[in-house]
C-alpha positions as CSV (number, residue, x, y, z in Angstrom):
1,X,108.8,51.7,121.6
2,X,108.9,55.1,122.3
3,X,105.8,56.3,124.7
4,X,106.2,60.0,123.1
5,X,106.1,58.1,119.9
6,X,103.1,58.6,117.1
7,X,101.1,55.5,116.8
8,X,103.3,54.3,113.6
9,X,106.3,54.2,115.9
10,X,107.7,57.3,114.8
11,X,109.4,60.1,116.9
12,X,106.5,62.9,117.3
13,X,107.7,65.9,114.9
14,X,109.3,69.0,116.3
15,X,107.6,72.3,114.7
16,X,109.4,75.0,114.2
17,X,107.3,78.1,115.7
18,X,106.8,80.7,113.8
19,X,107.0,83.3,116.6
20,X,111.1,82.5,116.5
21,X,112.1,82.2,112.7
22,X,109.9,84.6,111.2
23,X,111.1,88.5,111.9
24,X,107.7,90.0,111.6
25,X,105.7,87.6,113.7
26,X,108.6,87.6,116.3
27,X,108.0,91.2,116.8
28,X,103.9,90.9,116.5
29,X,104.2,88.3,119.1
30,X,105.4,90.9,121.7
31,X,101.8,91.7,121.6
32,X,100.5,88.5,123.3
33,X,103.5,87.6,125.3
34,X,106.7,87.0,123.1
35,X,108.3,84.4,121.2
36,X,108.0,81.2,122.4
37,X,111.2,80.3,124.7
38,X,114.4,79.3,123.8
39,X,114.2,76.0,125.8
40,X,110.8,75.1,124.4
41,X,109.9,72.6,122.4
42,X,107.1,74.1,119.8
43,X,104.6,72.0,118.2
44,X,105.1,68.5,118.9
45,X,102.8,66.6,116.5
46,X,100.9,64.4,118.1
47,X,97.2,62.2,117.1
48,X,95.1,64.8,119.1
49,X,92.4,67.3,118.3
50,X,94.0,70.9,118.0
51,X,96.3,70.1,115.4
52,X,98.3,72.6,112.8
53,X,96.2,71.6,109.7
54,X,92.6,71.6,111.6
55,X,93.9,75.2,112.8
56,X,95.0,76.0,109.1
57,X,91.0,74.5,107.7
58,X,89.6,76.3,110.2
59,X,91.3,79.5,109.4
60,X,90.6,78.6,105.7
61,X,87.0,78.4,106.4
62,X,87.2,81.8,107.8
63,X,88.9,83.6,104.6
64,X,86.3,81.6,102.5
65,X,83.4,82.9,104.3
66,X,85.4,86.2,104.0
67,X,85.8,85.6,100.4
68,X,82.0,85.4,99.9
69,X,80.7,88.2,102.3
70,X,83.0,90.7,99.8
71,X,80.0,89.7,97.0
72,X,77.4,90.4,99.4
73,X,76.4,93.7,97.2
74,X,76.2,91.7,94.3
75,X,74.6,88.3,96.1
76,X,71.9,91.4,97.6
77,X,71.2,93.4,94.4
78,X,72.0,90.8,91.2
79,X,75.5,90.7,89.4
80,X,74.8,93.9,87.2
81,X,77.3,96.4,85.7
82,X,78.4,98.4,86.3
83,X,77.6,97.9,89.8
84,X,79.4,94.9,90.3
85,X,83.1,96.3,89.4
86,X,82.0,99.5,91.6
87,X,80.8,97.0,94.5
88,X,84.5,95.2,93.7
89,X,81.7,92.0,93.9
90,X,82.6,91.0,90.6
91,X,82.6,86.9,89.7
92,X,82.7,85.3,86.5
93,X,80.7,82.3,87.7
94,X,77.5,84.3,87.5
95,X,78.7,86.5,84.6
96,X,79.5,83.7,82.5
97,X,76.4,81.8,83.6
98,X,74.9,83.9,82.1
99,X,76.6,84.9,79.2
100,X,77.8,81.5,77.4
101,X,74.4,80.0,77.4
102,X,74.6,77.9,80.7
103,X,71.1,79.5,82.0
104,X,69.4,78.4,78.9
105,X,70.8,75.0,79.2
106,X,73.9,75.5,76.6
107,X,76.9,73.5,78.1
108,X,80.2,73.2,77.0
109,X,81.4,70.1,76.1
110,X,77.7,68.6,76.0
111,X,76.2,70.9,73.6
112,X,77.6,70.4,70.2
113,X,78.8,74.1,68.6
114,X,79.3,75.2,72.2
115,X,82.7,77.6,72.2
116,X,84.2,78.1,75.7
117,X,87.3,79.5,76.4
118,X,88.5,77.3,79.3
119,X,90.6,74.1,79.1
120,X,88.5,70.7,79.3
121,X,88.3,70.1,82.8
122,X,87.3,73.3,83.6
123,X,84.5,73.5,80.8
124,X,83.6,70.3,82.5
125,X,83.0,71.7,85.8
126,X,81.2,74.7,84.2
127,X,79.0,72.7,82.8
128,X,78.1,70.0,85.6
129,X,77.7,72.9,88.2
130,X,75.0,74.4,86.1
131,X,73.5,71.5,85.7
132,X,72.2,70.9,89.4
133,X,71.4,75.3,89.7
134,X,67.2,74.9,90.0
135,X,64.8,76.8,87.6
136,X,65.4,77.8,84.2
137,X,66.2,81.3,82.4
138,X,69.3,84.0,83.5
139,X,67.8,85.4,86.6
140,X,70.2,86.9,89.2
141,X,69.0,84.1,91.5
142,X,70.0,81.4,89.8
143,X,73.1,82.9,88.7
144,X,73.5,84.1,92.4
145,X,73.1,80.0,93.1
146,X,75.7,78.9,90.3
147,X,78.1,81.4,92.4
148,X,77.1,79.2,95.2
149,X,77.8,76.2,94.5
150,X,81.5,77.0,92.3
151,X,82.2,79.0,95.3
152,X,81.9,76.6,97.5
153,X,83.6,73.9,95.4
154,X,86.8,76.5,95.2
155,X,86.5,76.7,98.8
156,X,87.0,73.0,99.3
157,X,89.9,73.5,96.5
158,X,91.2,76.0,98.7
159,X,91.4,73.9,102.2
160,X,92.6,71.3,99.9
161,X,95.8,73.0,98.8
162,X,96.1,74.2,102.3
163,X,96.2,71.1,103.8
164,X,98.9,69.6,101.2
165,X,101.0,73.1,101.6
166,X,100.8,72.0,105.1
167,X,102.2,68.8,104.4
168,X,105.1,69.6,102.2
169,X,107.0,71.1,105.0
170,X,106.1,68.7,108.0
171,X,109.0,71.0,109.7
172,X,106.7,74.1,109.0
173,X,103.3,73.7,108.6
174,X,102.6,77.0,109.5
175,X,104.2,78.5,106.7
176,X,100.9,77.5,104.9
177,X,98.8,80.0,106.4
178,X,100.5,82.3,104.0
179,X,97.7,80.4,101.7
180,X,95.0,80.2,104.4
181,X,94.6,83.3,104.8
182,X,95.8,85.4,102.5
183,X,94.5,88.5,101.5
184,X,94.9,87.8,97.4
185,X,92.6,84.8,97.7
186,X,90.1,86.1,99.8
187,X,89.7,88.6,97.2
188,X,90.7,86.4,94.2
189,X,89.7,83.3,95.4
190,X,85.8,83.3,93.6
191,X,86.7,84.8,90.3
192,X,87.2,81.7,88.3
193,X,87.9,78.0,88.8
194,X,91.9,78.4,89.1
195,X,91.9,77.1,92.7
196,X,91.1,73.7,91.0
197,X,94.1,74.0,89.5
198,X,96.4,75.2,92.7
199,X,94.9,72.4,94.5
200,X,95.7,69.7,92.2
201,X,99.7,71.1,91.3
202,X,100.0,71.2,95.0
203,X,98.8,67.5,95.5
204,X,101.0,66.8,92.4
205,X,104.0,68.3,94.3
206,X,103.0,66.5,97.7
207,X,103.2,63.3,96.0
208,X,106.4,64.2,94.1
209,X,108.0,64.7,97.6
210,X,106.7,61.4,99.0
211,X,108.4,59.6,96.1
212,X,105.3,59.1,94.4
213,X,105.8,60.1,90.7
214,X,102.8,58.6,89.2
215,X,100.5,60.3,91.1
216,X,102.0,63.2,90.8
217,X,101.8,63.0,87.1
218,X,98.6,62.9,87.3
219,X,97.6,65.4,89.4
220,X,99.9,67.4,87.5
221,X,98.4,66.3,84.3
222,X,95.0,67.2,85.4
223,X,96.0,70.5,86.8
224,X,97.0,71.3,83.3
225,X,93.7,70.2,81.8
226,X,92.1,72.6,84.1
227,X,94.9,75.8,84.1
228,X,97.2,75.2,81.7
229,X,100.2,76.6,84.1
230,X,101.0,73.2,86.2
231,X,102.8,71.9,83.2
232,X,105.5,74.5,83.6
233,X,106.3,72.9,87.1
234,X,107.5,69.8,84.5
235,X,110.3,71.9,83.1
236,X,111.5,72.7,87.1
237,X,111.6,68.9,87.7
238,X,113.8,68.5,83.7
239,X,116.4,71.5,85.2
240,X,116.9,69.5,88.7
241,X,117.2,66.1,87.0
242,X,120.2,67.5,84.7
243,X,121.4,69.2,87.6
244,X,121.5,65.7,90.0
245,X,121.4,63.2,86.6
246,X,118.2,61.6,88.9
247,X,116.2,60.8,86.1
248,X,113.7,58.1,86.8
249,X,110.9,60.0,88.8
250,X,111.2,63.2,86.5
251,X,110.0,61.1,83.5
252,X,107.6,59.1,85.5
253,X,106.0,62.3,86.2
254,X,106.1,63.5,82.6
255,X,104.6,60.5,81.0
256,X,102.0,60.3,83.5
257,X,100.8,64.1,83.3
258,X,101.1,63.4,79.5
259,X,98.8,60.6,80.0
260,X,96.3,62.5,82.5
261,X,95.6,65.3,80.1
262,X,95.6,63.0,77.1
263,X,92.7,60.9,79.1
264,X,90.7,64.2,79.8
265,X,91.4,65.5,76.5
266,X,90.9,63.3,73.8
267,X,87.4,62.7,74.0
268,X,86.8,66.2,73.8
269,X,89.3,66.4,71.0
270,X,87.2,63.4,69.5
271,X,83.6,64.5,69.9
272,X,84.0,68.6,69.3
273,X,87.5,69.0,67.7
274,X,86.7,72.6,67.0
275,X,85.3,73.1,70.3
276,X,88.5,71.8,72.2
277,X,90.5,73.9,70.0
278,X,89.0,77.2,71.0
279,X,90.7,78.0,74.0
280,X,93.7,78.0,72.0
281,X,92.8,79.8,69.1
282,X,91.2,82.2,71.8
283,X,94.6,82.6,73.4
284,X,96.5,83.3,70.7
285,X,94.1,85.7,69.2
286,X,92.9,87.6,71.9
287,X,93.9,90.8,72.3
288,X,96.9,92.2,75.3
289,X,94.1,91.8,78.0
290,X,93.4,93.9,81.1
291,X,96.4,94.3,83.8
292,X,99.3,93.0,81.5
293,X,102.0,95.2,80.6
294,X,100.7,95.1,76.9
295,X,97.7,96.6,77.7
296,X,99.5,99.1,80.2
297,X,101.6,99.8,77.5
298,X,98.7,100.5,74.6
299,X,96.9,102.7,77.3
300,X,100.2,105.4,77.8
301,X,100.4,104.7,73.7
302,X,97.1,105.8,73.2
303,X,97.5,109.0,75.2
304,X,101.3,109.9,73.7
305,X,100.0,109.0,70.1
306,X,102.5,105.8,69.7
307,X,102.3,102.6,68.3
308,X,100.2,100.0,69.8
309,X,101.0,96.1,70.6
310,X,98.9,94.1,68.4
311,X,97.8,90.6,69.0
312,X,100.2,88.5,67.0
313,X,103.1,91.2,68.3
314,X,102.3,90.2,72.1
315,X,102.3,86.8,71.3
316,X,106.0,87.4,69.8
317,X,107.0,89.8,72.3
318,X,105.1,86.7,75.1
319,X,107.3,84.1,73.2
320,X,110.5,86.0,73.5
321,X,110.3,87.5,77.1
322,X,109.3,84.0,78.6
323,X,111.7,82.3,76.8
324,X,114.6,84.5,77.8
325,X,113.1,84.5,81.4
326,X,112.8,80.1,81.0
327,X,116.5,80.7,79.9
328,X,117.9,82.2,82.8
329,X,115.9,80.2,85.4
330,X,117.7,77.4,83.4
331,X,121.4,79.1,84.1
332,X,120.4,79.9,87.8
333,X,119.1,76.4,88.5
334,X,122.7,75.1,86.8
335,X,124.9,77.7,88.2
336,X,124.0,78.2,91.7
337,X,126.7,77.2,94.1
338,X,123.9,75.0,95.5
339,X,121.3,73.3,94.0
340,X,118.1,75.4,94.1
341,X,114.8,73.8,95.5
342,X,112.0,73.0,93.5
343,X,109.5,75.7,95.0
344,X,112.1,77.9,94.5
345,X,112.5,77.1,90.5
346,X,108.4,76.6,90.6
347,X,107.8,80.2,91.6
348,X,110.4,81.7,89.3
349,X,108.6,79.9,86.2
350,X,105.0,80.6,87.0
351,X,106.1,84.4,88.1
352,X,107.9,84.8,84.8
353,X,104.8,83.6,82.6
354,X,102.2,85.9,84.0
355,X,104.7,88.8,84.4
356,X,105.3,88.2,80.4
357,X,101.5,86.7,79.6
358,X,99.2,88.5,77.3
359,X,96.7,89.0,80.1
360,X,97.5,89.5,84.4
361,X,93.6,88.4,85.5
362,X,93.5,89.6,89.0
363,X,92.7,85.7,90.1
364,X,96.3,84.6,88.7
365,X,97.9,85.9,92.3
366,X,96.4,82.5,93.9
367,X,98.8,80.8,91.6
368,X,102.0,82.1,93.2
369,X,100.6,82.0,96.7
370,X,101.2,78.5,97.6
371,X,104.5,78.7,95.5
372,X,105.8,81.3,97.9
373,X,104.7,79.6,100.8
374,X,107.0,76.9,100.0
375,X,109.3,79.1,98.5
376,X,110.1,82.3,100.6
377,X,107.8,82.4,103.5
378,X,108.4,85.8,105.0
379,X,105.3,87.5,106.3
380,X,107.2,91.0,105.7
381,X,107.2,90.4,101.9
382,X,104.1,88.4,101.5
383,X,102.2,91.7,103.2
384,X,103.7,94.0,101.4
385,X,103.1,91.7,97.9
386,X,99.5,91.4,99.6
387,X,98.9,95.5,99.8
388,X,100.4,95.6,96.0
389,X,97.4,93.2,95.2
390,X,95.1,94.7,97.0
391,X,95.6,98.0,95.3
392,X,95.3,96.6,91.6
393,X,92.2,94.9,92.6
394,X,90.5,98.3,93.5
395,X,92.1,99.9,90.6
396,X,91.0,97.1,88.4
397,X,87.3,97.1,89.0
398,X,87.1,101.1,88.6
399,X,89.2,100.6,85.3
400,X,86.2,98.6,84.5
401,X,83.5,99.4,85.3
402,X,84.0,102.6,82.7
403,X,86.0,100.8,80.0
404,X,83.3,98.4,79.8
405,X,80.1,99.4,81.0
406,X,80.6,103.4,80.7
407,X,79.8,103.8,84.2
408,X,79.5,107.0,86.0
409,X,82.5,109.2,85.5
410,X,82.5,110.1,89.5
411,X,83.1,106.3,90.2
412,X,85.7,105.8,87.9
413,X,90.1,105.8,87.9
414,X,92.0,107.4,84.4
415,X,93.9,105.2,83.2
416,X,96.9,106.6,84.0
417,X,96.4,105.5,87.7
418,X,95.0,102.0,86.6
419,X,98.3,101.8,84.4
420,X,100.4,102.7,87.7
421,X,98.3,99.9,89.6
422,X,99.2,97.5,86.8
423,X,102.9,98.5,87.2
424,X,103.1,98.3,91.1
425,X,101.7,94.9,91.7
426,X,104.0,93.8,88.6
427,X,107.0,95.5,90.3
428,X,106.7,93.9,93.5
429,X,106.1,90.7,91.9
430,X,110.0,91.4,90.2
431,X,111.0,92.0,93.9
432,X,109.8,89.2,95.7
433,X,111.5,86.9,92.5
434,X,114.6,88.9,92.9
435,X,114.6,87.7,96.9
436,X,113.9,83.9,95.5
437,X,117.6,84.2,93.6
438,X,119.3,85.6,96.2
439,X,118.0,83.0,98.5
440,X,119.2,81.1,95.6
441,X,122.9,81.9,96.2
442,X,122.8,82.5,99.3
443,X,121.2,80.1,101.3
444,X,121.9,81.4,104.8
445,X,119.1,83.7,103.6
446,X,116.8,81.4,102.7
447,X,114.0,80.3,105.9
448,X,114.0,76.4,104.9
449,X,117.7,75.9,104.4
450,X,118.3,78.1,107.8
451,X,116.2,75.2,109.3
452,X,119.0,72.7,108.1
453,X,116.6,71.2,105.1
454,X,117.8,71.1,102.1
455,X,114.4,70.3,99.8
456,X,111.0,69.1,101.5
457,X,109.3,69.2,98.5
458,X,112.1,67.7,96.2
459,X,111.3,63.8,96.1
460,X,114.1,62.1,95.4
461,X,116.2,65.6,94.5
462,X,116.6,66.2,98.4
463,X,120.0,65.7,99.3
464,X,121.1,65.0,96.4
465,X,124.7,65.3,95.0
466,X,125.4,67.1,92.0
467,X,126.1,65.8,88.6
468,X,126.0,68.8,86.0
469,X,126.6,72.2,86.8
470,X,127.7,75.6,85.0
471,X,130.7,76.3,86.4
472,X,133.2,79.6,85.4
473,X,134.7,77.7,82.8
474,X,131.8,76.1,81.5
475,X,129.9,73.3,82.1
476,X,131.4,71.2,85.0
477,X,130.2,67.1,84.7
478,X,130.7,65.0,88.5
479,X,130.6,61.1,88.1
480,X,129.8,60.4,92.1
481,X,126.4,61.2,91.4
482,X,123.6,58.2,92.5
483,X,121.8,57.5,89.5
């Protein structure tokens, strides 16, 4: 046996540093000394103490507490508007709290007539975390310790996903502190319960890469019972079974997350049909909501005099731009010279529904995070997508804070400049996915392929030979393909 070896008998595993592949922490790393050497060997995994993923939790514990420190204002002085858009402390945990009847001991999916418009899993978690806040009535201090304990839950979500980002790239595990410590969770990250969801789609995807289908399913399954947006990674995982003619784990995965969410579901769906409904008669009734190009588009319409969008016109308009979008994911994922990797395909899909979505809530960026730490990690482009995000967060809140709580007119933005906000983080958004296709056809341009991978995270896709593609002439069929 190998002395150097782990205690399983493997090899230890050779990290690749991120000082020498990435361009923009190559040059930062002039500061403290350079790039690690040529003739190094960086990060050789060993069972020790100071490993990549305690580094990554403890950097995670660091952006949480950073995370909560932004609500300080509001934690100090109650979560009050206006105040809490101008503070940019703004949380729906204690805002809901108190709104929906959770101080006053109405819960959702317990009390019967109870509307809430979240997904069953996450109406569950609603409702136990208020269960264990002290006291009784809507005071800020109670709400202040409903923030406090969803917070902290989402923080363990958070170092959760981190830790199986980590893992889907055993190569490069550092690629995951794109998640740890990025700036859009930090300021997203205690909005709403949607790092549930990131952290069960990425243990769905870890256990999709270890050949682990069931599980996956399920995690997958739950993930859509919380978010809704997991089940579009399903349609990546249909493309890249046509595309191989692998079959067996994609549906393994499908029936499972079919069966998870049916599990969650039905008793909901049993005990309060009308209640379990309501988030999707709320979605496709709502209005275009705050930060989608819907409602950008109604603002400039309402100043120029033109026609608005109307509900059931943004859900055709939604129907018709995602489709086309799902449509030419599908001809990229078929066309490409090489077969493109599951984060790749994963990014492309959940970028295209909340580019096209009837509502952009600040708190969706932590979706795509993870997602383009697997798929383009580039600290250049995450920064720069980072800055976007920051600026439609500031612009968001002083949108607000008017628009719904006619705040002081000194505090607030015209909506011409929230509209431009709106636009810019959108924009950059279309950049970084135009980046994901050209790594798409181009791999020498993609960072995991230049490390000689083909796809970490694609179970039992990696490596895989082709068995349908789109070819010039049409579709092109290859029978060498392992079933």
């Amino acid at each position: 046996m190998d002395p150097t070896a782990d205690d399983d008998g493997r090899a230890p595993r050779a990290v690749m540093s991120p000082s020498r592949n990435d361009p923009l922490v190559h040059t930062l790393s002039e500061v403290v000394g350079g790039p690690v050497g040529s003739h190094a060997a960086p990060g050789i995994v060993r069972r020790g103490i100071w490993t990549p993923e305690l580094m990554l939790l403890i950097l995670t514990a660091a952006a949480a507490v950073a995370g909560v420190l932004i609500k300080g204002y509001c934690r100090a002085n109650g979560w009050n508007s206006p105040a809490e858009f101008y503070a940019t402390c703004y949380s729906d945990f204690p805002t809901l709290f108190k709104e929906r009847g959770f101080a006053d001991g109405i819960l959702p999916l317990f009390t019967p007539g109870t509307r809430f418009e979240y997904p069953v899993v996450t109406s569950f978690i609603a409702a136990v975390t208020a269960l264990v806040v002290p006291g009784h009535g809507a005071s800020d201090a109670r709400a202040t310790a409903y923030f406090d304990v969803n917070a902290t839950l989402a923080a363990l979500m958070w170092m959760i996903a981190v830790v199986a980002t980590a893992r889907l790239n055993l190569r490069r595990p550092w690629d995951a502190a794109l998640l740890a410590i990025a700036p859009g969770a930090i300021l997203a990250g205690f909005i709403n319960w949607d790092l549930w969801a990131v952290a069960f789609l990425s243990l769905g995807i870890l256990a999709f890469s270890r050949n682990r289908p069931v599980l996956a399913g399920l995690a997958i399954g739950l993930g859509t019972a919380t978010k809704f947006y997991p089940v579009l990674v399903l349609g990546v995982l249909v493309l890249l079974a046509i595309r191989t003619g692998r079959w067996r784990q994609t549906l393994l995965v499908v029936g499972s997350a079919a069966l998870a969410w049916l599990l969650v579901d039905l008793p909901a769906m049993i005990g309060d049909p009308r209640g379990w409904a309501f988030f999707y008669e709320f979605s496709a009734s709502r209005e275009p909501g705050f930060s989608s190009a819907y409602y950008a588009w109604n603002l400039v319409a309402d100043r120029l005099h033109w026609t608005q969008i109307s509900a059931p016109a943004a859900n055709a308009l939604f129907i018709a731009g995602f489709g086309v979008c799902c449509l030419g994911i599908a001809f990229i994922a078929l066309h490409a010279p090489r077969r493109p990797r599951l984060a790749q395909l994963a990014f492309l899909v959940v970028a295209a529904f909340t580019l096209t979505g009837k509502v952009y809530s600040p708190q969706y960026v932590v979706w795509l995070i993870p997602l383009l730490a697997l798929a383009r990690p580039r600290w250049r482009d995450f920064l720069v997508w980072m800055a976007a995000e920051a600026l439609h967060w500031t612009a968001v809140w002083m949108y607000l804070g008017f628009t719904t709580s006619n705040g002081p007119v000194q505090n607030n933005i015209d909506s011409p400049y929230y509209a431009m906000a709106v636009l810019v983080h959108m924009a950059i958004l279309v950049y970084l996915c135009i980046h994901v296709v050209a790594d798409i056809y181009d791999p020498s341009t993609d960072p995991i392929r230049r490390s000689r991978q083909d796809d970490p995270q694609g179970g039992e896709f990696d490596g895989a030979p082709d068995a349908v593609t789109i070819a010039r002439s049409g579709l092109a069929f290859t029978t060498s393909t392992a079933a």
